[in-house]
N, C-alpha and C positions, 0 to 999 in steps of 0.2 A: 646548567644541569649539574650536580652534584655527581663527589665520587670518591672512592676510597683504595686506596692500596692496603692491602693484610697479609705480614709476614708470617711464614709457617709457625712462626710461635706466637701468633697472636697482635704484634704488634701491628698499632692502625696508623696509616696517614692519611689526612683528608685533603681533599682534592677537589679541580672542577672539572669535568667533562668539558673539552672543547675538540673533541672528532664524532668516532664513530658510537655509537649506544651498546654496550652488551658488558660481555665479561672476558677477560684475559688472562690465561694461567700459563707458569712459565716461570724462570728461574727469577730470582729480581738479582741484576749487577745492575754497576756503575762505570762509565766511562769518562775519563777525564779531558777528552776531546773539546778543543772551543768553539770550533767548525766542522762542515762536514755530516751535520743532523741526517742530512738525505743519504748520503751515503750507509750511514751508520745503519739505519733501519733498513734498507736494501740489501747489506750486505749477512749472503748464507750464513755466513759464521756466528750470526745474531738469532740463528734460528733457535725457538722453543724459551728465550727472553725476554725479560721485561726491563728496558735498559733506564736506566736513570741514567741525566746528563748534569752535571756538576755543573757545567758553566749557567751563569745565573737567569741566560736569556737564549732562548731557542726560537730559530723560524725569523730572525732579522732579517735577512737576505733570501731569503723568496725560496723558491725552488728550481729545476729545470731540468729537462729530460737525460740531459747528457750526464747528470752527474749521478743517476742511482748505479748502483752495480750490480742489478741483475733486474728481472723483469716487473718483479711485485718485493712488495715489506718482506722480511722475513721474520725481525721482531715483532715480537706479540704485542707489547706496548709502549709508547714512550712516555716517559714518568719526568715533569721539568717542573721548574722555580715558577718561568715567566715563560708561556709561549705564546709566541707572537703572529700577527695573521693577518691577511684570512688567505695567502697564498698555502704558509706551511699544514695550519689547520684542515683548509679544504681539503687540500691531498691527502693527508692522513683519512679525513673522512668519507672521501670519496673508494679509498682503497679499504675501508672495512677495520683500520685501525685504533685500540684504543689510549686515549690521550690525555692525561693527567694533566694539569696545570695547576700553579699553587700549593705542589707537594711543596713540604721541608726536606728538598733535597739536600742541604747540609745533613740535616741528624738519618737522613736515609741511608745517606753513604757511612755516615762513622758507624752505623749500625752494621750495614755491611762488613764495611772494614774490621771491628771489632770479632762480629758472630760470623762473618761468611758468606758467602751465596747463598739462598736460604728459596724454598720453595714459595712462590704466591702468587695473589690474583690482585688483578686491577679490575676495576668495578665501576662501569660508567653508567648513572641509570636510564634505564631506556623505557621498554613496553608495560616494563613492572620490577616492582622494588626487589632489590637485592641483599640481603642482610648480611654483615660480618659474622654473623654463627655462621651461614650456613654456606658464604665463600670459604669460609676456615674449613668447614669439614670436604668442602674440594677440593679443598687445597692440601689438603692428608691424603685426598685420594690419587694424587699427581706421582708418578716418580720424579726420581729423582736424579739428577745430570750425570756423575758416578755411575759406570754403566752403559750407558744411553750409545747405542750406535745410530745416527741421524744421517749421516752422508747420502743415503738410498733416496731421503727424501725432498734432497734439493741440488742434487745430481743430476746432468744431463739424461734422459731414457735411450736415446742414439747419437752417435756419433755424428761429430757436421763441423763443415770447417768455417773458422772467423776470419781466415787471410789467406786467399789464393796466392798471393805471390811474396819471393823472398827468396835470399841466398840460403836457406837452408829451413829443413824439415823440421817443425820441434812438436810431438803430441802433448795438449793436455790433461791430464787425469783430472777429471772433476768432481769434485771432493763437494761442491758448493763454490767455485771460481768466483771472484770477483772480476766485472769488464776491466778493468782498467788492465789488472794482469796480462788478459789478452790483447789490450790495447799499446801495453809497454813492449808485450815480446813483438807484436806488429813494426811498431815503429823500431825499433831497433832492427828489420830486415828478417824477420822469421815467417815465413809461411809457415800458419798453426791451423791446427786440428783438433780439437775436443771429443772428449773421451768419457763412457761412462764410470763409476769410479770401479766397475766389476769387469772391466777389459783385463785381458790376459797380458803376460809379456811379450810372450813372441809378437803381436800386434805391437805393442809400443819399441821392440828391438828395429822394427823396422825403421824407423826414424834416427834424424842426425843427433836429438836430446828426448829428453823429457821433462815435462815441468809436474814434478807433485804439488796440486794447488791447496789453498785453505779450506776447512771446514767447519763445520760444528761437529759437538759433543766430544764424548770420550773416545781416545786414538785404541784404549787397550782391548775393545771390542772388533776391532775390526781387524782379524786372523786373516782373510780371507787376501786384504788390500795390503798387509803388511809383510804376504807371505808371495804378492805378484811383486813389490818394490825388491824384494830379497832375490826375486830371480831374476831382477830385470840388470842390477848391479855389474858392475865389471862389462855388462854387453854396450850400454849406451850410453853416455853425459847424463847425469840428472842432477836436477835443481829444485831442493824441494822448501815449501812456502808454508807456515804455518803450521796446522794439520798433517801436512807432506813433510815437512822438518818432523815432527813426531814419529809419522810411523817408517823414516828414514832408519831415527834412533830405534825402533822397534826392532826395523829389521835389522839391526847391525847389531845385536844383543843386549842395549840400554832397555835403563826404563824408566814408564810415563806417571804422573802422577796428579791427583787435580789438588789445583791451588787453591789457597782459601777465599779467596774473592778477585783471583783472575788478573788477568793484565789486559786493559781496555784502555783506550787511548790516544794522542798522538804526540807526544812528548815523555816517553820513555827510554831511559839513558841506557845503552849498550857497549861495554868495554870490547873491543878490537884488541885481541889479546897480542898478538905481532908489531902492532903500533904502538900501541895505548892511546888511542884516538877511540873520542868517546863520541856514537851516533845517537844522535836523536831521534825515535822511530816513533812508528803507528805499529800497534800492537791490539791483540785481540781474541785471547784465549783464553780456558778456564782450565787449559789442562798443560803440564810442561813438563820437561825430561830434565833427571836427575842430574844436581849438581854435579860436574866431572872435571878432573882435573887433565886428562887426557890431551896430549896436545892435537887429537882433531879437531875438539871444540875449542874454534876460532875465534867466540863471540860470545860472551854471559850477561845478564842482566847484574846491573848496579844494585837493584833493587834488592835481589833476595839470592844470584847467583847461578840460578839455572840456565842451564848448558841453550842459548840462543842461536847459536850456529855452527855447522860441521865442514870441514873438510877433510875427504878420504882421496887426495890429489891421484894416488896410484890406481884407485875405482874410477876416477873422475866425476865423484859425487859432490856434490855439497847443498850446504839449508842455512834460512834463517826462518826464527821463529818469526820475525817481525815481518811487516810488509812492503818490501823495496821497492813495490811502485810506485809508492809513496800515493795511495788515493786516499783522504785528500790531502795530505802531508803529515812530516814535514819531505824538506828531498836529502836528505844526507845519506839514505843506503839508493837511492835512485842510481847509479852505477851498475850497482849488483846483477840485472836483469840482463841490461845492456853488454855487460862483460862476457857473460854466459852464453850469448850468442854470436860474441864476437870471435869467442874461442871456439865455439861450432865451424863457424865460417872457415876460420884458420886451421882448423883440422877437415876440414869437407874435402 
């Protein structure tokens, strides 16, 4: 079955249909990840995208339930060179999502890279033909990620706990969490609790920590969430991830800004600015806090310099942009989680 990808400005890439039939609007990135396809579309932070995957061959290694991080896709659609099947295909298909194969994911991304994140639709034909005019004038009708508060919608709706037991309390704000997060702070001895991301402070002062988790969209919409992290400060440990690193820097008077085509990934180089030891991370944003020379921020991207991680030792706060759970790799910040609830213990 044929299909087509169309950048807000018109440009076309053709494709074939091997998932679900329909149409998919949404931002178009790129991620440079070589593993981890399941994840990637799982994970909240993917919501309201259309991800292209650089490595040249997607869905070799099958699937399996343990490795999505949340309950359904959150990407809109995935856009590959070579995708491979019929484990990875089916599941795409069976969950409603659409799936490109045989884009020029090379000149996709330099498009990217060059112009940006750019608005568009993936186009897999189904009940009845779909034409590039008239995906394009959809694609005009879309907004655009700048702006965009999403957290509400892939947010827990009630609170409920993922680990009854543990030497200490830690709540999570769910921004759009990834499992494994909660599966890290588990394993490391934390009985945890989820949160939705519109909980108050005093509910989370109650606890030995807090974990701010990952999310989509834009950090500088959301008053609301960055005005409960400002009061929750100085009362409890926080540890904030992504998203949560963002509207960390919100509340501590920085500010956020969207990148031009994002940090997506799992080999993204971060200087440890105390060391000079450089980590290797999984990364996955399109929005980031202003370069600063400040020495809370701990942690900057090689890349382009933006402020990757904070520490306010005297609040007992700290963040990183990147993902220390390392799901699905690599493990070089895999500590970071571990440490934070070590120091809970040691202050309990």
């Amino acid at each position: 079955m044929s299909g087509f990808l169309v950048l807000e400005d018109g440009t076309v890439f053709e494709g074939e249909s091997v998932a679900a039939p329909g149409s998919a609007f949404g931002e178009a990135v790129f991620t440079t990840s070589m593993t981890g396809y399941q994840e990637i579309v799982t994970d909240p932070s993917y919501a309201e995208q259309l991800v292209c995957f650089t490595a040249p061959m997607v869905g070799n290694y099958g699937v399996a339930p343990a490795r999505s991080e949340s309950k359904r896709p959150h990407a809109r659609a995935a856009l590959m060179r070579e995708a491979r099947g019929p484990a990875w295909t089916d599941w795409l298909h069976e969950r409603g999502i659409v799936a490109l194969s045989g884009i020029d994911t090379r000149s996709l991304v330099f498009k990217i890279r060059d112009s940006g994140a750019m608005r568009a639709a993936a186009v897999a034909s189904g009940d009845g033909p779909v034409g590039v005019d008239e995906a394009l004038r959809a694609v005009h009708g879309q907004p655009v990620m700048a702006g965009r508060a999403l957290v509400a919608d892939v947010s827990t709706k009630e609170p409920y706990m993922y680990s009854e037991s543990g030497d200490v309390r830690v709540a999570v704000v769910d921004y759009g969490v990834k499992r494994s997060i909660l599966a890290r702070l588990a394993s490391g001895g934390a009985a945890v609790t989820v949160y939705p991301h519109d909980v108050d402070a005093d509910e989370l002062a109650r606890y030995d920590g807090v974990l701010l988790a990952n999310g989509p969209g834009d950090p500088e919409p959301l008053e609301a969430e960055a005005a409960v992290v400002r009061d929750v400060l100085g009362r409890v440990p926080v540890l904030g991830i992504c998203l949560g690193h963002q509207l960390l820097a919100l509340a501590t008077g920085m500010k956020t800004y969207k990148l031009p085509f994002g940090h997506r990934g799992a080999n993204h180089p971060v200087l440890e600015r105390a060391t000079g030891r450089v980590l290797v991370t999984t990364q996955n944003h399109g929005f980031a806090v202003e370069p600063s020379e400040q020495r809370e921020a701990t942690h900057v991207s090689l890349y382009d310099g933006t402020v990757e991680g904070f520490d306010f030792p005297d609040e007992r706060e700290r963040s990183a942009q990147f993902h220390p759970e390392a799901g699905p790799g690599p493990h070089d910040a895999w500590p970071i989680i571990g440490e934070f609830v070590e120091e809970l213990r040691a202050a309990a």
